[in-house]
Every structure is written in structure tokens, then in C-alpha cells.
N, C-alpha and C positions, 0 to 999 in steps of 0.2 A: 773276845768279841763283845760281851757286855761293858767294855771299858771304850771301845770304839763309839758301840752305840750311844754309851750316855756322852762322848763327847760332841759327838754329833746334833744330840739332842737337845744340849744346853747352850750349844753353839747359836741352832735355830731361834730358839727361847729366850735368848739374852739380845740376840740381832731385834728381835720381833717387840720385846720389851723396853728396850734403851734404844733402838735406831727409830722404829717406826717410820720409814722413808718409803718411797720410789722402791718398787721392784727395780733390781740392777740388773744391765743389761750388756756382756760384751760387747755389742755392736753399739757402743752409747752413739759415733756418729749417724749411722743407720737409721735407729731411733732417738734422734735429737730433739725433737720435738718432746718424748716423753719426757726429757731433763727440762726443758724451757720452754715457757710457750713463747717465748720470743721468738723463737728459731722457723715457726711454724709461716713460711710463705717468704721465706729468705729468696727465693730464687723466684724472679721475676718470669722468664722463662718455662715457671712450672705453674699455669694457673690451678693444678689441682692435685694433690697428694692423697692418696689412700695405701694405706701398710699395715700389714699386722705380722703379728710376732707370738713366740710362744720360745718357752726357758723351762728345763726338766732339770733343775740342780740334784748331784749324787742320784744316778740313775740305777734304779734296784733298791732302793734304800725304801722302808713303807713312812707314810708320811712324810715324805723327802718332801723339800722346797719346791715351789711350781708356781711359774707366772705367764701372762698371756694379754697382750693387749690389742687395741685397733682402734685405728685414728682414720682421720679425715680431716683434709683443711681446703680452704679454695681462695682464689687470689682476685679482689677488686680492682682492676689497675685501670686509670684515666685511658682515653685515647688517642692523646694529645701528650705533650713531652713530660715525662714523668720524675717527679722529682718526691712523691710519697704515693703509698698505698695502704687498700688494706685488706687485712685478710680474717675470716673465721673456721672454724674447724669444731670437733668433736673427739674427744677423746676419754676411751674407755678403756679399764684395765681392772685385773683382779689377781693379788700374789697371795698365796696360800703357802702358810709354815707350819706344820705336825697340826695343832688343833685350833689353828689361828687364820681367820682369812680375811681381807681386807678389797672392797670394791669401789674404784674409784671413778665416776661420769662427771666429766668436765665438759664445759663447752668453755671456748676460746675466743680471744679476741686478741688482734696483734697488727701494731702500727709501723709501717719502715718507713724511714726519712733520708733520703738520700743526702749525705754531706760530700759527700767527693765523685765523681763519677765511677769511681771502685768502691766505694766502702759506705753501708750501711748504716744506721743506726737503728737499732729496731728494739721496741718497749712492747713486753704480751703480757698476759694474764690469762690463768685457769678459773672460772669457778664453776663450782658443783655443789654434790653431796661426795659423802664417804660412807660404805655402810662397814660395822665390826661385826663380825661374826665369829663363833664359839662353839668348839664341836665338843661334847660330854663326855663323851665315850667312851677313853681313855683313861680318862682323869678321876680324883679321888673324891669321888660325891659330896663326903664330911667331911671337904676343905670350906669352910666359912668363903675362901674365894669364888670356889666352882659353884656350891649352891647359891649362892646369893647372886649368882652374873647371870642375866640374861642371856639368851642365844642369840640375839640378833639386834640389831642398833642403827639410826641414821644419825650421822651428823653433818651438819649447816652450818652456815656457808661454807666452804671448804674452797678456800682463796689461794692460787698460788704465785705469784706476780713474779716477771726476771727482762732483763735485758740483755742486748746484744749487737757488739759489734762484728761486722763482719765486711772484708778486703777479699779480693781476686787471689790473697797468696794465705791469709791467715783469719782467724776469727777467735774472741773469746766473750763468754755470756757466763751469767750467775743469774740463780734464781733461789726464793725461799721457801719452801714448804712449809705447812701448818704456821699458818700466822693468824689462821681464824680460829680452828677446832685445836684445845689444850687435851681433852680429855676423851674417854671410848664414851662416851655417855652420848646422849638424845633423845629420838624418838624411839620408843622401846625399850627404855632402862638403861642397863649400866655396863659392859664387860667388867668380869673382873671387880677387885677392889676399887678403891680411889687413887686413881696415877697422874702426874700430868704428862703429856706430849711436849716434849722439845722443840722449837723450830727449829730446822736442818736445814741445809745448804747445799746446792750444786755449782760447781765452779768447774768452767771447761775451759781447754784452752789449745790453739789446733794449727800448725801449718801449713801451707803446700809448696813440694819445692819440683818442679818441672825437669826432669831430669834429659827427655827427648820427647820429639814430637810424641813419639808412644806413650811414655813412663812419667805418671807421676806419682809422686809420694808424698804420702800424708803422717804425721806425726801429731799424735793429739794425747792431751792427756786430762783425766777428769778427779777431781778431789770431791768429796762430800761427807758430812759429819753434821752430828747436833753441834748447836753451838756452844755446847760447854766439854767437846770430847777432840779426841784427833782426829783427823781426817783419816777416811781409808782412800789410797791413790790408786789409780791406773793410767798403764801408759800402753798406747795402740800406734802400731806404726803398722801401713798397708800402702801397700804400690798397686795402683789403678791401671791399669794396660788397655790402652787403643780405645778408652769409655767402655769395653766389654766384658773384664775380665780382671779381680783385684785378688790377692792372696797377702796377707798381714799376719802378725802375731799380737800377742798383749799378755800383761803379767796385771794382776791385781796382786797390790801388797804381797803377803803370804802366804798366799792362800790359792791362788790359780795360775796356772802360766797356759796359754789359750791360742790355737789356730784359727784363723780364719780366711772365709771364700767366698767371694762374691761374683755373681755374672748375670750380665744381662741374659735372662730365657728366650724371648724374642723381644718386639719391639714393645716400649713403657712397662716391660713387667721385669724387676729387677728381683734376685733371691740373695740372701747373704744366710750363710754356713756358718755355725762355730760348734768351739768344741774346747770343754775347758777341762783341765787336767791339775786338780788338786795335789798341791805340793804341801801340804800340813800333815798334820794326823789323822785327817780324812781318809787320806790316800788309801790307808790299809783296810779300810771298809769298804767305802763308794766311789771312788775315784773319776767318777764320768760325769759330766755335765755336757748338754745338749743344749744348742738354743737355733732356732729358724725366723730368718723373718723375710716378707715376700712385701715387694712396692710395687704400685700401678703407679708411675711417672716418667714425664718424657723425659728425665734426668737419673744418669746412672750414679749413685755413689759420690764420690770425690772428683766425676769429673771439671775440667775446665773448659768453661765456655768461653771461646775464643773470637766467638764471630758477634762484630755487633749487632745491636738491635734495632727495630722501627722504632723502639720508643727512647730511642737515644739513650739509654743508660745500659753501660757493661754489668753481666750477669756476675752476682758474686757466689755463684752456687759451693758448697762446700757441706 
């Protein structure tokens, strides 16, 4: 058992020290927005998105991984034929690792250019603060690390910028984390020793293939890594049913093979299910991962919108 737990624990430790990224999220399409703020008001159709989410990794574990966010964005569109818009949002989050937690408040800005009557172009940006936070408690007093760190920390500007293509059948976006804050340091001292932060990368990439009027299926898959490490992959396939009702699977690398469920509850309120099932060395310790996430929008999921619009341009919702 103490051989499980320390693997556990250096697992978190080392994710938290060398990745410093984005809380991960099975439902990356669901919450696409937290990957890119490009993606944020993709859908014409949707003048207004609010969702929030929450993630209980290795469930029963103490100091287990634990994330939780909620966003909001809203859509400025002409009322005359549209060929760009724009849209802003908010987005707040906070993942918590054994003694490590990290709070992130973005405010957004995000531009679409319509190039084809199906397909998008769309250039966003995050910025905020970031705060570091350092729990004592734990830890070994007369580590020259732990005594000398600070407990609490903001840093500024905290810049995330990505873009995004997106079509009626398929979409793919990138974006880059930490290109402004290198270091845990700011206002309030220091976490920790002296480390730099890597800038990291998210790269998605996603298609829909219409199987009958009921059934479509989405195929997506998302890579992310600092840019001096390997990617860790995932791939999600989920079949959407009649806009009401989607049920998919997803494997991350080595380490997860994952269910999930999504369904409209009533009308604009959508809930997505999962449920991740470590396949590593975890398995024989904590094996459960948990995540929920609930949307207020007129738009389910992956559906396709079929019907045109007043404003002359087809919906690339995805």
C-alpha cells in the first residue's frame, strides 16, 4: 500500500512541477473553451454560453487531484449579413494537487471571420491573473524549499492566446499557455524555490461524420505537452442521438480508459457524465475518477445545425 501511495504521490508532484498546465478534462469538447479561448462563441446560433464543471481524480485517495471551473461568454453579432463577430466571456478555474493549488480568472476576447459559408476562422485570447498557492502541513518545515516559500502568490499578466478553425463537419485549434508568467513568484513572494514554467500547448483536432438523420459521431482527439517534452494524447469518440442524448468512450495515453454521457435535462440546460477508469499502477489503489459538467445553452453537444439562418451564415456549432 505505501508503494501505491508514494506512486501516486510523485505522480501528482511531478505532473504539478514539469506540466504546470490547464486542469485536464475528459469532456475536452464539452469544455473547449477551457483549451482555447478561440473556441469561445464558435456558434453563431448560441448568443450566450454558461457551464461549469467539476473533476475528483482517484476518488477516496486524501489529497487526490481536484478541479472545478465556470465560464461564461456572450456573442456580439451585426444585424445585417454577417460575415464577422465578436464575442467576450469569463473564465474561472482552480485544480488542486496534494499541497499545490493553482487559481486561474481570465477574461476573454474572441474574433470569427467567416471565410466560407461553413467554416470559420476564429483568433481568442485569455488574460488574467494566476494565483499559487502552498499548503504546509504536510511537508517537511526544515526543507530550505518549504520554509522559504511563501503560501500564497499572484501573478500577471497571465496571457493565453489560440486560434481556430472550424467547418460544419470538422474543426481544429491550438493554443499557448504561459507565454507571460515563467515563474510561481509575484505579489506575495515566491512558491517554492527558483523554477521556470514552460510554455505548453494544446492542440485539438475533431470530426463529425452524420451517420442518419438521428446519429452523429464525433471523433476528436487533443495532444498537449510543454514544449520541450512529449505530448500526452487523447482520443474521444461519442455518438450524439436525435441533439438529446450522446454516450462516447476516450482513452488518455496510459493512464485512463473513460465512459461517457451526455443529455439534454430540459430545454438549454445540457449535463455531460464521465467516468475515468485508470489503467496504470493507480488502478490498485484509486482507480475512480469522477467529472460533471452542466451548460445553460440553446445548443446540445455536437449537434448539427441543419437549418439556415436569418443571418445568412450556416451554424458550424461543434
Amino acid at each position: 500500500m505505501k508503494k501505491i501511495i508514494a506512486v501516486i504521490f510523485f505522480n501528482f508532484l511531478f505532473n504539478w512541477l514539469v506540466a504546470q498546465q490547464f486542469p485536464q478534462y475528459t469532456q475536452f469538447i464539452f469544455n473547449k473553451i477551457g483549451y482555447n479561448p478561440a473556441a469561445s462563441g464558435t456558434s453563431i446560433n448560441a448568443p450566450y454560453e454558461l457551464i461549469i464543471g467539476a473533476r475528483t481524480q482517484w476518488f477516496g485517495f486524501t489529497n487526490n487531484p481536484k478541479s472545478a471551473f465556470v465560464s461564461f461568454n456572450y456573442n456580439f453579432i451585426p444585424k445585417r449579413k454577417v460575415t464577422k463577430w465578436h464575442n467576450v466571456g469569463v473564465y474561472v478555474d482552480q485544480d488542486q494537487a496534494g499541497n499545490f493549488v493553482h487559481n486561474d480568472v481570465w477574461l476573454s476576447y474572441t474574433f470569427h471571420l467567416l471565410l466560407a459559408k461553413k467554416t470559420i476562422m476564429s483568433v481568442g485570447l485569455f488574460a488574467g491573473i494566476k494565483q499559487f498557492k502552498l499548503t504546509k502541513n504536510n511537508l517537511d518545515r526544515n526543507d530550505p524549499a518549504v520554509s522559504n516559500s511563501d503560501a500564497s502568490v499572484i501573478a500577471y499578466p497571465d496571457l493565453v492566446p489560440g486560434v481556430r478553425l472550424t467547418n460544419k463537419k470538422f474543426f481544429v485549434d491550438f493554443s499557448i499557455q504561459q507565454v507571460s508568467i515563467f515563474k510561481q513568484s509575484g505579489i506575495g513572494g515566491q512558491i517554492g524555490s527558483p523554477s521556470k514554467l514552460l510554455p505548453h500547448y494544446n492542440f485539438s483536432a475533431g470530426k463529425k461524420i452524420k451517420i442518419n438523420d438521428f446519429d452523429n459521431l464525433m471523433v476528436a482527439m487533443n495532444l498537449h505537452s510543454s514544449i520541450t517534452s512529449l505530448p500526452s494524447a487523447e482520443l474521444t469518440v461519442i455518438n450524439y442521438y436525435n441533439k438529446r442524448f450522446a454516450l462516447g468512450a476516450s482513452i488518455r495515453s496510459k493512464n485512463f480508459a473513460s465512459a461517457i454521457v451526455q443529455f439534454r435535462l430540459v430545454k438549454n440546460l445540457n449535463v455531460g457524465l464521465a467516468y475515468d477508469l485508470s489503467i496504470n499502477k493507480v488502478f490498485r489503489g484509486s482507480p475512480n475518477t469522477f467529472e460533471i459538467m452542466i451548460s445553460f445553452s440553446p445548443l446540445f453537444g455536437g449537434e448539427m445545425t441543419e437549418n439556415a439562418v436569418k443571418l445568412n451564415v450556416s451554424d458550424c456549432t461543434f
